[in-house]
C-alpha positions in Angstrom: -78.9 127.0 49.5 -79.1 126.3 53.1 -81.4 124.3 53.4 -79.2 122.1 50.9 -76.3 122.0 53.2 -78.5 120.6 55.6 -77.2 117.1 53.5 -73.3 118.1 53.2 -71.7 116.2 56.1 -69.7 119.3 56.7 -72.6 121.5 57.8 -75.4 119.5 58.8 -74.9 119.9 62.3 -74.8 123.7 62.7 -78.0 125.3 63.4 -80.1 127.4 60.7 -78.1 130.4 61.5 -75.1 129.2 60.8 -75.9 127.2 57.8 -77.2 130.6 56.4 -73.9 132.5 57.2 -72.2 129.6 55.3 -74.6 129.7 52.3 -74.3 133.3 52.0 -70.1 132.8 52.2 -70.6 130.0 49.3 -70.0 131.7 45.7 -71.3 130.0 42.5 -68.9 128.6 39.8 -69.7 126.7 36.7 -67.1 124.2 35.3 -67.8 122.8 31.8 -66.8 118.9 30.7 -62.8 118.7 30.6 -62.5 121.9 32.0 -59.4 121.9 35.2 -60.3 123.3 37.8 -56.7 123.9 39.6 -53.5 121.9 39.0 -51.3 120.2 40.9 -48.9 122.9 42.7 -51.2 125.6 42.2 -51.8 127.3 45.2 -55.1 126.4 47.3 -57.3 128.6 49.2 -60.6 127.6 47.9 -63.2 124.5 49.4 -65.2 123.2 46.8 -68.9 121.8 46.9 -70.3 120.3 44.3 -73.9 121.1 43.5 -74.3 119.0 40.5 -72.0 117.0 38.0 -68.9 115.2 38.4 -65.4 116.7 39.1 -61.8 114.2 39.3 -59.0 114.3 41.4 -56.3 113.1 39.8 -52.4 113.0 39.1 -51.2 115.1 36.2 -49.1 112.3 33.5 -46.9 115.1 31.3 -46.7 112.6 28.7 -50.6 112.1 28.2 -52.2 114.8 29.3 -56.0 114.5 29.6 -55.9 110.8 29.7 -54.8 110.0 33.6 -57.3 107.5 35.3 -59.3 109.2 38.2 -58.1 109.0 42.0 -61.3 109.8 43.5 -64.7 111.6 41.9 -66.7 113.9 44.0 -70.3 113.8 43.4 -73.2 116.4 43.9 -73.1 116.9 47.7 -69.3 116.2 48.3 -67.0 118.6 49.2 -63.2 118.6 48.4 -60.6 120.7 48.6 -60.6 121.6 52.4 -56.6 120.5 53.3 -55.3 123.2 51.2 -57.3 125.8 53.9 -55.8 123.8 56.8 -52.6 123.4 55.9 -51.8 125.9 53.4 -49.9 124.1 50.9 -49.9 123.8 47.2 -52.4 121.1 45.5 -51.3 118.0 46.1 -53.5 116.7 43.1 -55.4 118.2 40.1 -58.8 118.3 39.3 -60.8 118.2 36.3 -64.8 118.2 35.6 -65.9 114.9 34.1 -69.3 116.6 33.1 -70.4 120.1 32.9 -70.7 121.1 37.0 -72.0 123.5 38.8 -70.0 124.3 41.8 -69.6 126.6 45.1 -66.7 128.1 46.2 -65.5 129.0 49.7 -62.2 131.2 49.9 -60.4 130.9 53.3 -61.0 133.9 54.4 -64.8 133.4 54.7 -63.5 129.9 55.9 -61.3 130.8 58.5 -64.1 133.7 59.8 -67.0 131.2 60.0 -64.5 128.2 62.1 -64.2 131.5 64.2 -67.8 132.7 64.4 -69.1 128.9 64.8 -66.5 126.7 66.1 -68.8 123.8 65.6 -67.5 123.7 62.1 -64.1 122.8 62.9 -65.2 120.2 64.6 -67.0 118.9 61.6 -64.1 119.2 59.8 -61.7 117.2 61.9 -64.2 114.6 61.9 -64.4 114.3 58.3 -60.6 114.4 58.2 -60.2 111.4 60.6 -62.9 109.3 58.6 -61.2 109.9 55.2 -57.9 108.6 56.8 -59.4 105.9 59.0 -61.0 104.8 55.2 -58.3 105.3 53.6 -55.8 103.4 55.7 -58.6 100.6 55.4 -58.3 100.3 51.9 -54.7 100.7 52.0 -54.0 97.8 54.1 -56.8 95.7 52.6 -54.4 96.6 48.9 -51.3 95.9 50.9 -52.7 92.3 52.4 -53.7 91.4 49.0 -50.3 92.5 47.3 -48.5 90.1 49.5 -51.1 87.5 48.9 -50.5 87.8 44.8 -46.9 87.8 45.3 -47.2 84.2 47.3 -48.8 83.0 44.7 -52.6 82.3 46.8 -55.6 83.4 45.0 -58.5 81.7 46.9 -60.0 84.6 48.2 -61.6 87.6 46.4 -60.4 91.1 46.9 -63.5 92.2 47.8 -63.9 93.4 51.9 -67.6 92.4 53.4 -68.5 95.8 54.0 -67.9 97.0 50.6 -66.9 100.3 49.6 -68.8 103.4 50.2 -66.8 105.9 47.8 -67.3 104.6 44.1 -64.3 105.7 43.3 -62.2 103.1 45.7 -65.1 100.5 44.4 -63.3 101.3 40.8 -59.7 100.9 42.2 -60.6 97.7 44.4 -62.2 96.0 40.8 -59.5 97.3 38.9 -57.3 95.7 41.8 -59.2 92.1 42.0 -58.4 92.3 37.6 -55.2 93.2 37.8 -54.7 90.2 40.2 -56.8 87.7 38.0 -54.6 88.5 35.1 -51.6 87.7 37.4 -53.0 84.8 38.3 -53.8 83.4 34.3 -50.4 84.9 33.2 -48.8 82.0 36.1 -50.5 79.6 35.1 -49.6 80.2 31.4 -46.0 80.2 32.7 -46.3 77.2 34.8 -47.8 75.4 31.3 -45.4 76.7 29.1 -42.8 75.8 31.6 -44.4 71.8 31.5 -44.5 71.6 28.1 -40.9 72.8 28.0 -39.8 70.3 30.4 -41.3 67.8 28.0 -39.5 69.2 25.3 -36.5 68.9 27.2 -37.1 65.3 28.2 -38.0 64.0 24.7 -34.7 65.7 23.4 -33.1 64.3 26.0 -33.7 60.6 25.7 -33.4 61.2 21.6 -29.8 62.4 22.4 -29.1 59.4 24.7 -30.3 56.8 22.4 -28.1 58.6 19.6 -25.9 58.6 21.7 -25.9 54.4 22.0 -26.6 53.6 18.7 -23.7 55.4 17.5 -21.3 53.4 19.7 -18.7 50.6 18.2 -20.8 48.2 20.9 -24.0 49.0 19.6 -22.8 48.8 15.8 -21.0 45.5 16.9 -24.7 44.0 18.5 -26.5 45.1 15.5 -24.3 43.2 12.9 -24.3 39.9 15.4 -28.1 40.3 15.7 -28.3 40.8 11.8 -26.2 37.5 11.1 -28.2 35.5 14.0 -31.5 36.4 11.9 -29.5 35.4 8.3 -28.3 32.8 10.1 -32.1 31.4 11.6 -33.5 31.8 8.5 -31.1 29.6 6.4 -31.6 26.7 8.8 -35.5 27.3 8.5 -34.9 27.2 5.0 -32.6 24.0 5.1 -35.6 22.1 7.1 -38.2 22.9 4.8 
């Protein structure tokens, strides 16, 4: 087991003693397919690192329980959990194994003994705390930019930043993104087609009630019977000279 932390961001850095004081802290827990693994609200105490399988974070939907789309998924290797030890709230989210997983579990009492016993953890820690905000905010304000873009109407440039995403689960959420904003896009100009054709509509109406309008007049009626009588009239004296 230690020398598989040796790939967990978290721990990588400490030195073989230390990695062997953490895998000795680290107990085993097996999560089956479906299976929650804490709720949101429940209180947190626990890190979690997955060894294999899947597990979501997500946010509970009362009304469909079981069905809620994924906010993040932690892969073999990742490590979640970790805020409720720092700041000892309730879970802000739930999670939920997507396959059967294997897991191991730090409590925060073996946590809070090994930042003191090897402070070079905590550093780790607040490292991996500022990169998951600094990616975060990222994504964030690359959503935001594009929000405004969709709601001016400008499409010309797909939501999809150079660098790319490195968690798959915000590679899901920007797709699902860059769809939602195609389908804005074809819904406006369905609307800006069904808007023409209406506007045609209106026009043709338009002129049919204006010339209904004129050729129910005592002036039109009266131009109709002279032009009538002109054409009798023209084709009696054709008639007279043949």
């Amino acid at each position: 087991m230690a020398t598989q932390l040796n790939t967990v961001p978290l721990f990588s850095h400490l030195a073989a003693e230390a990695l062997t004081e953490v895998a000795n802290a680290l107990q085993p827990q097996t999560l089956a397919a479906s299976a929650i693994l804490f709720n949101q609200g429940d209180p947190g105490d626990e890190l979690y690192l997955v060894e294999s399988g899947q597990v979501a974070i997500f946010a509970p939907d009362p009304a469909n329980p079981g069905s809620e789309s994924p906010i993040r998924v932690f892969q073999a290797g990742q490590i979640f959990g970790e805020m409720a030890l720092i700041d000892h709230k309730p879970r802000s989210l739930s999670a939920r194994a997507l396959t059967d997983s294997q897991m191991r579990v730090l409590n925060g009492e073996d946590f809070r003994r090994l930042l003191r016993d090897y402070p070079d953890i905590a550093l780790q820690v607040m490292a991996g705390l500022n990169e998951r905000i600094r990616y975060t905010t990222d994504f964030l304000g690359e959503v935001q930019d594009w929000v405004k873009r969709v709601a001016e109407g400008k499409y010309e440039r797909e939501f999809k930043p150079e660098a790319g995403y490195k968690d798959a689960t915000m590679e899901e959420l920007a797709a699902d993104f860059a769809q939602m904003a195609a389908q804005v896009q074809k819904r406006e100009q369905e609307l800006q087609r069904e808007i023409y054709r209406l506007q045609v509509k209106i026009d043709h109406e338009k002129r049919e009630r204006q010339v209904s309008e004129i050729t129910e007049t005592d002036y039109f009626q009266t131009l109709r019977t002279r032009a009538k009588d002109l054409r009798e009239q023209n084709a009696a004296e054709d008639e007279a000279e043949a």
